[in-house]
N, C-alpha and C positions, 0 to 999 in steps of 0.2 A: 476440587477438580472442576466441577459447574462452574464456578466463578473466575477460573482461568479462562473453560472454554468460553463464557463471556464475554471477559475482557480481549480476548486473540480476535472473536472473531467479527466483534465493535471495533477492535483497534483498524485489524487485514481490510476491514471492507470500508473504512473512511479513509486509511491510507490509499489503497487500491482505486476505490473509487468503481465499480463494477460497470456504473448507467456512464460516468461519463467517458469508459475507456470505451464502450460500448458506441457512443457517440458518433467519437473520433474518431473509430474503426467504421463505421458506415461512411461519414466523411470524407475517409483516405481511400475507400476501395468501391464509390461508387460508379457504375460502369465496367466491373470487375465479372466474370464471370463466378459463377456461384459455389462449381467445385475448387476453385483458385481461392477463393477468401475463407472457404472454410477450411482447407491446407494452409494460409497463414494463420489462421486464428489460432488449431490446435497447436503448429510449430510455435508461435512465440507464447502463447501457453504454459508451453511445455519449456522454453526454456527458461521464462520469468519461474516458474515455480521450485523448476533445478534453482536457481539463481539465488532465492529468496532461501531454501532448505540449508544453502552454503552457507550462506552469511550467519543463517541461526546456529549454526553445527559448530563453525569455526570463527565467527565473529569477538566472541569472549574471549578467543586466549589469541586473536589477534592483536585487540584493544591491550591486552594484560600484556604482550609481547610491547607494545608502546608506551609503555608502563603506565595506561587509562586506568584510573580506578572504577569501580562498578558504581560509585556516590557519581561519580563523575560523569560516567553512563546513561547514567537512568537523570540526572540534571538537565546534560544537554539534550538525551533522547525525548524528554516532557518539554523541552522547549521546543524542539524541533516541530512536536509534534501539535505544540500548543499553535504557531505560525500556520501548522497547515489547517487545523482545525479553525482559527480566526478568519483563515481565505475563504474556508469555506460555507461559515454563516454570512459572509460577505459576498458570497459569488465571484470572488475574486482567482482568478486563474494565472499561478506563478510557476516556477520549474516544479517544485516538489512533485507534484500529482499529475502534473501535464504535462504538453510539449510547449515550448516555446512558440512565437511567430517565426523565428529562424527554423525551428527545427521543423515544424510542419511545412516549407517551402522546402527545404530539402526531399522530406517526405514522398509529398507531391512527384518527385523526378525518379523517384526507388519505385521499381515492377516490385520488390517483396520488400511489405513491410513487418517481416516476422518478429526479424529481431531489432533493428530499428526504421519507427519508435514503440512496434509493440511493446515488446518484452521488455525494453527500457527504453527509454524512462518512463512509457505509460502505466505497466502493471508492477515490476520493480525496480521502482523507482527511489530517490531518497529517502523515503519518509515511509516507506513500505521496509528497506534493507535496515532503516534506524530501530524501525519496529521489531521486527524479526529479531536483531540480536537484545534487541532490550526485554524484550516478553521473554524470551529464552536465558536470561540472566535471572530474571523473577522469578524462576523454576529452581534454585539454589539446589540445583543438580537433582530432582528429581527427577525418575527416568520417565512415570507417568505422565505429570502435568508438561516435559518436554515433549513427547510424542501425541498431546493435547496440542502444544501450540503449534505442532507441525503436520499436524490433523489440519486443525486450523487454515492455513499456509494455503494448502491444499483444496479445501472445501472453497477459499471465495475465491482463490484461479480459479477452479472449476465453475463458478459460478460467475466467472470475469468471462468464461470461454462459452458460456451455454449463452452469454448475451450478448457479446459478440456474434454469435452462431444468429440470435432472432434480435439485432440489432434495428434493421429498419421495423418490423414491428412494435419493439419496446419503444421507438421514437413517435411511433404516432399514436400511440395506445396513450403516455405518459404527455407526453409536448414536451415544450423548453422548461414551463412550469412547473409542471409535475416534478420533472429530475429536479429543479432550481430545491425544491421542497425537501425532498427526501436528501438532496446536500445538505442544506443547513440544519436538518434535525443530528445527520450525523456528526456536524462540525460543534453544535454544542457538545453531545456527549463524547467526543474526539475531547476538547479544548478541556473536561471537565478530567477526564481519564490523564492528561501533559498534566495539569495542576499537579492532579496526584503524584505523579512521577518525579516533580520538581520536589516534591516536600519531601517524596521517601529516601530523595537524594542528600535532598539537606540535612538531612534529620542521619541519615546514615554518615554522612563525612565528618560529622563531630564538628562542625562551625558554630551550633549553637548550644549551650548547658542544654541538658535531659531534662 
């Protein structure tokens, strides 16, 4: 169960990204009045975490309705996740985790940025919804270590929301730096955790003799 909540909540917060939704969210609402940004923060919050609880609840027998097998889950889910985790030892900023340049010019022109780009794509986002249903598949229907990864889920919104909430402070406490840092440490152990997932895939689909 430790090693679940491990893995959930290394995977939620290098998907998520906490410092850099954090970021973008002082970015988008500078010049905002104070009780106004903190009514966006907790409304798109709150609805990325609904969002995110979905996809882990009903994303398996979605897939399985498409007739996705779980080797084939947890393959492309390690890859997906292996891409965001290479962006991110890199500093590189593509859809998965971010907004776009398009999408933040849109941004810009929205009085409520709740639900977008908070809620999506900043906090669930691709590679956060990939997460969710693939940690919830590695639970091979346990009700415990399920209600771990949805603990999980749970604790880095909340913790995507509490820095949102002290955003211009975590910006100057840490600098460009700082965050740049504590990205790329998560993007190694992100990229190391996709390995994993690719192997448990292959290894699970019967492509290669035991």
């Amino acid at each position: 169960m430790l090693e679940t909540a491990g893995v959930a909540l290394a995977t939620f917060f290098a998907t998520i990204g906490p410092l850099d939704v954090a970021a973008v969210f002082a970015g988008l609402t500078a010049g905002t009045p104070g009780k106004r940004r903190r009514q966006m923060a907790v409304r798109g919050s709150f609805i990325a975490a609904t969002t995110l609880v979905i996809f882990a609840l009903v994303g398996e027998y979605l897939l399985a309705g498409l007739g996705i097998s779980l080797a084939a889950l947890r393959a492309a889910g390690g890859i997906l996740l292996l891409l965001i985790g290479i962006d991110m030892v890199f500093a590189r900023h593509s859809g998965s985790t971010s907004t776009t340049d398009e999408e933040n010019e849109e941004a810009k022109s929205k009085q409520d940025i709740s639900v977008f780009p908070l809620a999506t794509p900043l906090i669930a986002g691709p590679g956060a919804m990939g997460a969710s249903i693939l940690l919830m598949a590695n639970t091979e229907g346990d009700i415990a270590l399920q209600a771990v990864v949805i603990a999980s889920i749970l604790a880095i919104v909340g913790m995507t929301l509490a820095m949102c909430m002290l955003s211009a402070q975590i910006d100057r406490l840490l600098g460009t730096t700082g965050m740049q840092v504590v990205g790329r440490i998560m993007g190694v152990l992100l990229s190391a955790l996709a390995v994993q997932f690719i192997f448990d895939g292959i290894a699970q689909s019967g492509l290669l003799p035991a």
